[in-house]
C-alpha positions as CSV (number, residue, x, y, z in Angstrom):
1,X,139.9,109.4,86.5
2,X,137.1,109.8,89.0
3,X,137.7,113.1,91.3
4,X,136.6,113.7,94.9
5,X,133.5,115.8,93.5
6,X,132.6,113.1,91.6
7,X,133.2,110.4,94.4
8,X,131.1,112.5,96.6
9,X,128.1,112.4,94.1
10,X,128.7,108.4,93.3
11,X,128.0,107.9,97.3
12,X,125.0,110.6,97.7
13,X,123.4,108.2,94.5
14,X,124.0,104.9,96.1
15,X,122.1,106.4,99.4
16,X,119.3,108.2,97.2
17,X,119.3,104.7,95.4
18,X,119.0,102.6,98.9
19,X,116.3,105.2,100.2
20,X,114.2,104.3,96.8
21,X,114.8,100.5,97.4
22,X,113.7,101.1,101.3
23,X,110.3,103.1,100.0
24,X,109.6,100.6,97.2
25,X,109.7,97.9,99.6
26,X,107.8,99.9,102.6
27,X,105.1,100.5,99.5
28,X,105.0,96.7,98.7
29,X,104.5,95.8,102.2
30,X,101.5,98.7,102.8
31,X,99.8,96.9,100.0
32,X,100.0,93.0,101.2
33,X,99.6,93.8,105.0
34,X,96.1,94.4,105.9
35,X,96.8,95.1,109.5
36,X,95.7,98.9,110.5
37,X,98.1,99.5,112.7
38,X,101.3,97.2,110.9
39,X,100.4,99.9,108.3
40,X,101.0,102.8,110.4
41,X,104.0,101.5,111.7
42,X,105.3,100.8,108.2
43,X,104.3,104.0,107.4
44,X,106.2,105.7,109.6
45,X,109.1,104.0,108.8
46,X,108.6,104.6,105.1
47,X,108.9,108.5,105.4
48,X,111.0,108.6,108.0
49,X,114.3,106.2,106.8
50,X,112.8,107.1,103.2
51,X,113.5,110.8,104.0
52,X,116.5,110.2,106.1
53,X,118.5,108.5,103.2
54,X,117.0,111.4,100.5
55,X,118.7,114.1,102.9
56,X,121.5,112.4,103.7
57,X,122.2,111.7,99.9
58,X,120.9,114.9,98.7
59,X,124.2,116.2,101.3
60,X,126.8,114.4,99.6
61,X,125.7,115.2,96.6
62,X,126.0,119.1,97.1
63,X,128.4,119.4,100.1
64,X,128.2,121.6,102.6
65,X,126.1,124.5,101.8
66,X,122.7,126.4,102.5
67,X,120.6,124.4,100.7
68,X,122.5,121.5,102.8
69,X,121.4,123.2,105.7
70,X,117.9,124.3,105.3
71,X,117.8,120.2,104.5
72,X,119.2,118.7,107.6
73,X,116.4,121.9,109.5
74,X,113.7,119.5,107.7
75,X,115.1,116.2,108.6
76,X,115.1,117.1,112.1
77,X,111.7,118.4,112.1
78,X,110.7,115.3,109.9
79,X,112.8,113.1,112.6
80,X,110.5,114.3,115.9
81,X,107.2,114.7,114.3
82,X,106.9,111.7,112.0
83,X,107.2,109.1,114.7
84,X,104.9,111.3,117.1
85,X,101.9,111.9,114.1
86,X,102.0,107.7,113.6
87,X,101.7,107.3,117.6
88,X,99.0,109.6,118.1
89,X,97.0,108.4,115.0
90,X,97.5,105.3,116.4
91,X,96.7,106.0,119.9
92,X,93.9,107.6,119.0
93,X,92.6,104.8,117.0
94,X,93.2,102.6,119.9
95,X,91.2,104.6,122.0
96,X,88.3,105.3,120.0
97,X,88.1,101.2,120.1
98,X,88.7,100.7,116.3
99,X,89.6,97.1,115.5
100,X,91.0,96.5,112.5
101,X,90.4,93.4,110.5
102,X,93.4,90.8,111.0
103,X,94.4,92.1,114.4
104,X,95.5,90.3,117.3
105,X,92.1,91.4,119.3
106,X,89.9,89.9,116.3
107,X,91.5,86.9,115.7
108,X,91.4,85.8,119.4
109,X,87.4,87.1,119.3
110,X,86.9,84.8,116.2
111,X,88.9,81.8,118.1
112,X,86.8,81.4,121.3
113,X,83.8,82.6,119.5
114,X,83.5,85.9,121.4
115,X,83.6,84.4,124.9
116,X,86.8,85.5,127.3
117,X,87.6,83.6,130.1
């Protein structure tokens, strides 16, 4: 007979297990993609949901304590900066006038043979 500690641990797996499944995939795509800035996007998305569902499982699995809440103080930080590091790297990439091989930009370039309209 399974008891609510137990229970509690079953569903902190099954989100540590998800967040695995979410980072495997985010890896697979990093590796197939060759578009510069798909990749930052993806790996963005990667450590933040990754992270997000390591935090939230880590939670269930140890209830409500202060390890619990020294964790949700780096999901939170993790949560504003992540998103903000992958704009500005990406921004700045942008700016600097880096065109990545596969990108939108090129492609067009390698359509009309350099000449815009």
């Amino acid at each position: 007979m399974m008891g609510a500690e137990n229970i509690w641990q079953l569903i902190g797996n099954i989100i540590i297990g998800l967040g695995l499944a979410f980072m495997l995939f985010g890896v697979v795509l990093l590796f197939i993609q060759r578009d510069f800035y798909f990749r930052i996007l993806v790996a963005s998305k990667i450590d933040t949901i990754g992270l997000f569902s390591f935090i939230i499982g880590f939670a269930f699995r140890h209830g409500i304590s202060f390890f619990t809440g020294k964790l949700f103080i780096i999901l939170v930080i993790m949560l504003v900066l992540n998103p903000f590091v992958a704009h500005v790297l990406a921004s700045y990439a942008h700016k600097s006038g880096y065109k990545a091989e596969g990108t939108q930009d090129t492609r067009l370039e390698e359509e009309t043979g350099g000449n815009e309209q």
